[in-house]
C-alpha positions as a LaTeX table, in Angstrom:
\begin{tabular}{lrrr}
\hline
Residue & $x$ (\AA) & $y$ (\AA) & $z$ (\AA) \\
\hline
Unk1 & $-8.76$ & $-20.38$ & 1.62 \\
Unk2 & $-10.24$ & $-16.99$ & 0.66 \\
Unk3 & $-7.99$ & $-14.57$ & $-0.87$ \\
Unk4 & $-8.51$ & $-11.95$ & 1.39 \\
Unk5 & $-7.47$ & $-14.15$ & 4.55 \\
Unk6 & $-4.44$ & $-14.56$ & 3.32 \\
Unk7 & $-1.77$ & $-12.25$ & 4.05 \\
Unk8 & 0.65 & $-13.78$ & 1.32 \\
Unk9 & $-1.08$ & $-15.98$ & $-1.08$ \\
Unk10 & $-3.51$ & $-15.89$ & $-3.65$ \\
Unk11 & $-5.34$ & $-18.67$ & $-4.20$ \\
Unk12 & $-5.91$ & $-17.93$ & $-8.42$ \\
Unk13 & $-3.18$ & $-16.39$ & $-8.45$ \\
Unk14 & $-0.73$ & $-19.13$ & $-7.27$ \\
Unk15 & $-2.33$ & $-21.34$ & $-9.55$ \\
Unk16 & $-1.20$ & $-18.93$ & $-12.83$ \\
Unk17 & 1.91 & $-18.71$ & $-15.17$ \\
Unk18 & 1.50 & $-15.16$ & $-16.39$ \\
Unk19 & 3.65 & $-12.04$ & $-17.34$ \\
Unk20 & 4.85 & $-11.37$ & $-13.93$ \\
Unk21 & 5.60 & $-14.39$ & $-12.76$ \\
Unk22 & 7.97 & $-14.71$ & $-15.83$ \\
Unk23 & 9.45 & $-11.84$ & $-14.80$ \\
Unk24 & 10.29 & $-12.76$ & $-11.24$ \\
Unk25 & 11.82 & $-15.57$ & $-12.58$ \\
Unk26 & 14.14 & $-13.60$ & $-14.95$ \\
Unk27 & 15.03 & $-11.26$ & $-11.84$ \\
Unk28 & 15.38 & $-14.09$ & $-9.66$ \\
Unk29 & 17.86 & $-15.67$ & $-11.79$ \\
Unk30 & 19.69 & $-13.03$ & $-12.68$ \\
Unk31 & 20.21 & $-11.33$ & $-9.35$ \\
Unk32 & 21.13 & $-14.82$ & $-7.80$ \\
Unk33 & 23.96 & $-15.36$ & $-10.85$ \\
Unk34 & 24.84 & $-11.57$ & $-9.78$ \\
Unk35 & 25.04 & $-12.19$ & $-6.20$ \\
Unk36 & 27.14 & $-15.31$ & $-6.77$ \\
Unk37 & 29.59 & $-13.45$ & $-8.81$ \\
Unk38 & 29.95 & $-10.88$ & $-6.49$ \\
Unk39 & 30.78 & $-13.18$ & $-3.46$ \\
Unk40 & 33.08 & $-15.36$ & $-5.70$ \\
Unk41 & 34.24 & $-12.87$ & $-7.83$ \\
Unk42 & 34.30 & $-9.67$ & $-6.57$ \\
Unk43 & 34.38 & $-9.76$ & $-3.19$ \\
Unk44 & 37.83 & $-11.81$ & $-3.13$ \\
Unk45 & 39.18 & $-9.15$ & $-5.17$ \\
Unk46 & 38.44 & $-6.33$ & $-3.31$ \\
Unk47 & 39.86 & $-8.48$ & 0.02 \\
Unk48 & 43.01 & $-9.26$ & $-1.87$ \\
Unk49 & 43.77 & $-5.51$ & $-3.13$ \\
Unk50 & 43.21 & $-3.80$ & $-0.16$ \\
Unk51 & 40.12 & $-1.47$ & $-2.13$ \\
Unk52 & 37.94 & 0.62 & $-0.38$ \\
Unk53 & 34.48 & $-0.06$ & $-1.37$ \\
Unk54 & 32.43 & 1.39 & 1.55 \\
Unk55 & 31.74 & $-2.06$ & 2.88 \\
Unk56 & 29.79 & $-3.84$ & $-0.47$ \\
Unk57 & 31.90 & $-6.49$ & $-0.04$ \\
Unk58 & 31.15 & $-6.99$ & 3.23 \\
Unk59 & 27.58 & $-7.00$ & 2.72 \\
Unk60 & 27.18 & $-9.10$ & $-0.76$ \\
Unk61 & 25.27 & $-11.67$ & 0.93 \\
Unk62 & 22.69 & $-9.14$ & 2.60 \\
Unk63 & 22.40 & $-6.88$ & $-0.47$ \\
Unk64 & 22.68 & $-9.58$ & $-3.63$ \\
Unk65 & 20.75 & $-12.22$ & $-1.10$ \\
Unk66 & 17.12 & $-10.46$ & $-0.54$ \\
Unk67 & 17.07 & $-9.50$ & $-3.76$ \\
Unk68 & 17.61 & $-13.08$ & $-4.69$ \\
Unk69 & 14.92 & $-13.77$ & $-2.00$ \\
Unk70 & 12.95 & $-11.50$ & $-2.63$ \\
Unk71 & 11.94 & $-12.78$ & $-6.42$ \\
Unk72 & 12.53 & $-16.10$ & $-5.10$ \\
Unk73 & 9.04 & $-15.39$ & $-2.81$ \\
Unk74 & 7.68 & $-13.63$ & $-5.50$ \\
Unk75 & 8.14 & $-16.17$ & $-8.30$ \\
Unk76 & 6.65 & $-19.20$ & $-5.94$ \\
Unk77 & 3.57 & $-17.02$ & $-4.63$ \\
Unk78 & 2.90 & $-14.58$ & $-7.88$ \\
Unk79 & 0.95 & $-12.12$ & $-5.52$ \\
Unk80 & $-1.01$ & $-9.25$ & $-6.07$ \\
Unk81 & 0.68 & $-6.10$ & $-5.74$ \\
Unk82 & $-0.55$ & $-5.52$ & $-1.60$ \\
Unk83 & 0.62 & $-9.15$ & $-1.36$ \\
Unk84 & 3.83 & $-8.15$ & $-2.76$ \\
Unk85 & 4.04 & $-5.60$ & $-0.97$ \\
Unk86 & 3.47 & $-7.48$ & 2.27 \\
Unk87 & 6.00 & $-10.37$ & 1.23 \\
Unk88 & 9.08 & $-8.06$ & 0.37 \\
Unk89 & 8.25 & $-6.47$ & 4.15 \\
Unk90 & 8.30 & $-9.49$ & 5.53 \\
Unk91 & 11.30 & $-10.53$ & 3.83 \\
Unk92 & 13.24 & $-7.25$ & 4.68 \\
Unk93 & 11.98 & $-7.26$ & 8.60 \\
Unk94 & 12.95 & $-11.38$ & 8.58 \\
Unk95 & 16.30 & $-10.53$ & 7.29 \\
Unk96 & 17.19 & $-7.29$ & 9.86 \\
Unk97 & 15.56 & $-9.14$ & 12.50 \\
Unk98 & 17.93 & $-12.43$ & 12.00 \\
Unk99 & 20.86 & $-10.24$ & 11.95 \\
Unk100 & 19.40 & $-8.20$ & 15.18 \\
Unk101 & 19.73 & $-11.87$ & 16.46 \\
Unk102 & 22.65 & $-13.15$ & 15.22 \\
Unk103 & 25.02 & $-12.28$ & 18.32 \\
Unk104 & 22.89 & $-15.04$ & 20.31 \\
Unk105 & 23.32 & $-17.48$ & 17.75 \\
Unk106 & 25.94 & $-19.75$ & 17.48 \\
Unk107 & 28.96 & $-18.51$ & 15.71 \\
Unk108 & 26.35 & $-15.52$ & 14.64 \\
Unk109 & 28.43 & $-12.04$ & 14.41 \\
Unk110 & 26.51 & $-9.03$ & 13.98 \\
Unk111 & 27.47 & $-6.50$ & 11.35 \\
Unk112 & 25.24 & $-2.99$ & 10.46 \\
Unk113 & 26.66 & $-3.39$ & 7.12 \\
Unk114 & 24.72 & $-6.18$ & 7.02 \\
Unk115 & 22.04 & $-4.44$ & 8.04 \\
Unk116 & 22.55 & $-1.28$ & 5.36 \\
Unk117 & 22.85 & $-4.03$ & 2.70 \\
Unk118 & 19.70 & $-5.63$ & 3.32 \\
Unk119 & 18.01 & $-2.13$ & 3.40 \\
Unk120 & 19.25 & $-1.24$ & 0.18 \\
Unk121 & 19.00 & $-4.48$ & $-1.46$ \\
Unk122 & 15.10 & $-4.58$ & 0.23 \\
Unk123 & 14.26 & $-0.95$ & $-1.42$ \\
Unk124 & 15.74 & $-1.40$ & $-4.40$ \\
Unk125 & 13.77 & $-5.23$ & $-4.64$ \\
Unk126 & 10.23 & $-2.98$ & $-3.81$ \\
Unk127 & 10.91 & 0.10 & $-6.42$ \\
Unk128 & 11.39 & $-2.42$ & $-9.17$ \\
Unk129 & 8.45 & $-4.26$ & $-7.98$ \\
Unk130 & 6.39 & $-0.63$ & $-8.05$ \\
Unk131 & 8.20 & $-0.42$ & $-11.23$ \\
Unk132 & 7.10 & $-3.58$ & $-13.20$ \\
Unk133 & 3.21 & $-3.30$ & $-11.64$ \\
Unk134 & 3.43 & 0.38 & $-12.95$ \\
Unk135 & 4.42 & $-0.15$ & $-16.69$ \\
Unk136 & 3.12 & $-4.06$ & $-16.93$ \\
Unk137 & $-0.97$ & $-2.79$ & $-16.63$ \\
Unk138 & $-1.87$ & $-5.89$ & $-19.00$ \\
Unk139 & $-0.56$ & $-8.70$ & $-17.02$ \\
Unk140 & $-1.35$ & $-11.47$ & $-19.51$ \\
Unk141 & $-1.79$ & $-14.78$ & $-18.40$ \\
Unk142 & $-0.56$ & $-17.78$ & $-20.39$ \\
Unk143 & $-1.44$ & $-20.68$ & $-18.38$ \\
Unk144 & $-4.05$ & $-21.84$ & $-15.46$ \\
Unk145 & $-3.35$ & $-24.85$ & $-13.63$ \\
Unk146 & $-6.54$ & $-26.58$ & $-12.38$ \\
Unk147 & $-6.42$ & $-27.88$ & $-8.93$ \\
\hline
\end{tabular}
């Protein structure tokens, strides 16, 4: 498998523990512990005191989840950045599109906040990813696993 071919996957690079893959573990964990607390947390306040909050609550699981997903992907496959790039699109277009589909599913309800949250949680997911490939230009490696 040639790394070009690929739309997703590098082959040296999947085989590499290096600075951003560390990262997008960090993120990954945190924005899944963040997620978690706001559907556990958060969200039952809101519900319970009647607040306003433009429909976050609603959407926790579209906006904390492809985050989540996001560095989830990004952790497994350590891409380059135009595989990056490619991966958080396909994650963002997977997400909308399952929601698009959701009325034909069973018990599936569709919900545009759903659809807001997963655009905002999907374009704030690729400006941090711009972000870390723009200030991390020495991505050092730490270990190469020989296949």
């Amino acid at each position: 498998m040639k790394s070009g071919k690929n739309l997703f996957i590098d082959k040296e690079k999947i085989r590499t523990i290096d600075t951003f893959r560390i990262i997008y573990l960090v993120l990954f964990i945190m924005f899944f512990v963040l997620t978690e607390i706001g559907r556990f947390i958060y969200r039952p306040f809101i519900y319970e005191n009647q607040i306003n909050d433009w429909g976050i609550a609603d959407s926790m699981g579209n906006l904390g989840g492809i985050l989540v997903q996001l560095f989830f992907g990004l952790t497994v496959f350590n891409p380059t950045k135009v595989k990056g790039l490619r991966l958080i699109t396909f994650f963002v277009l997977g997400y909308i599109i399952y929601e698009i589909a959701q009325p034909f599913l069973p018990k599936g309800v569709f919900d545009w906040k759903d659809i807001y949250g997963t655009l905002i949680g999907g374009l704030s997911g690729l400006l941090l990813f711009l972000l870390l490939h723009k200030v991390n230009k020495n991505n050092k490696t730490f270990y190469r696993f020989n296949l």
